[in-house]
N, C-alpha and C positions, 0 to 999 in steps of 0.2 A: 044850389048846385054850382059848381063849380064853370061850367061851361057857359051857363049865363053869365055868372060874373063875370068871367074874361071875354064876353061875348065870342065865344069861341067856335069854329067850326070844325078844327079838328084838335083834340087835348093830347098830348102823349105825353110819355116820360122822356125827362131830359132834355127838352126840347132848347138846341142852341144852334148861334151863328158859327159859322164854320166858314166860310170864305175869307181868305188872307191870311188861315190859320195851316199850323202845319197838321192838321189832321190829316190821318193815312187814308181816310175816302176821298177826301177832299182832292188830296195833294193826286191819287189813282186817273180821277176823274178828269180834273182840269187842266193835263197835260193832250186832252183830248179838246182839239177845235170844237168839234161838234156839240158838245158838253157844254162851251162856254156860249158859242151863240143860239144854244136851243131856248135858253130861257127870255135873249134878248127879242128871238119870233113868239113867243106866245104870252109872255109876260103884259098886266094892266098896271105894275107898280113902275114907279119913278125909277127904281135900280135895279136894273135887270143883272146885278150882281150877286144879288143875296142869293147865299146856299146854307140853308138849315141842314141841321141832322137828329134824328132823334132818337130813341130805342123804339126799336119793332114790335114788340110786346106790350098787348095791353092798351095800346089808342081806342079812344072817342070822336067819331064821326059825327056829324051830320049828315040827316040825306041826303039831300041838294050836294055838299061837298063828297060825301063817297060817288055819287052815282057820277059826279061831273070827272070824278080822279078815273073811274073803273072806264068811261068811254073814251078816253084818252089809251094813244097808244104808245107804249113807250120806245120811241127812235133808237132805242141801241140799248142795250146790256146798263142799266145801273144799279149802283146799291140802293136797296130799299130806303135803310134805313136814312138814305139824304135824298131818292127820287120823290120818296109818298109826301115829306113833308116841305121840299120847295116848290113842287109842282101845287099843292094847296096855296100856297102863299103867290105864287107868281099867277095863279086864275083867279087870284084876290080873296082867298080866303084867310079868314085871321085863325092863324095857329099860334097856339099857348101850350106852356105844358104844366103839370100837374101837379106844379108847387112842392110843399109840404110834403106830398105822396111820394116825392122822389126819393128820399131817402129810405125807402122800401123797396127798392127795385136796382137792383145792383148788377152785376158782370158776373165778376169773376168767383167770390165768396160763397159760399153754400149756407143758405141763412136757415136749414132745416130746424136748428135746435133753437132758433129766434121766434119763431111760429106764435106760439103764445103769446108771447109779449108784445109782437107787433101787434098782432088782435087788441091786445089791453090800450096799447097806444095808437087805436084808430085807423091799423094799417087799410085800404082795400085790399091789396093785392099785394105779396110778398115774392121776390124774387133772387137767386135763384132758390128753390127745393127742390134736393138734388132725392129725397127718400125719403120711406114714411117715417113718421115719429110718433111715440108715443105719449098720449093725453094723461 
């Protein structure tokens, strides 16, 4: 399983570094003080700088890491998809994302009429299906 192997406590898709980058949550977020030293109070890593981001769909927990993320309160308005997984990493948990599986989990494209074929090529989960298709 995949989670073992990355010794992983929370898997997502897409999971990347985003701080220093001009990503449009990023960039939202870290014009806000508050933002920037919330991680430097509660972080156990060496660089209270790292800001991951990742797609919201479809993460792999741990107990220990869901239950420690859910009794956390979140100080102000953030985007999910950069609060769930730098807040795992900054209470020291190791987040990985889903390798190989990424390439099945997209944005913007409507992969309805790919269905099939992602099956055949080992998808878990496909993303987006926008309507049914037929078999």
């Amino acid at each position: 399983m995949r989670a073992q192997a990355e010794s992983a406590d929370l898997l997502a898709y897409h999971v990347h570094r985003v701080d220093g980058t001009s990503n449009p949550h990023f960039l939202y977020h870290v014009v806000n003080p508050a933002f920037v030293s919330h991680w430097s109070k509660i972080t156990v890593r060496s660089d209270p700088d790292v800001v991951l981001s990742m797609f919201g769909s479809g993460s792999f927990w741990t107990t220990e890491a869901f239950r420690a993320i859910a009794a956390m309160e979140e100080p102000f308005p953030m985007y999910m998809e950069i609060y769930l997984p730098t807040l795992a990493h900054h209470l020291g948990f190791r987040v990985r994302d889903f390798g190989e599986q990424n390439r099945f989990v997209r944005v913007l494209k409507d992969e309805t009429g790919y269905v099939d074929q992602a099956r055949e090529e080992g998808a878990w989960t496909l993303h987006p299906v926008k309507r049914l298709w037929d078999k």
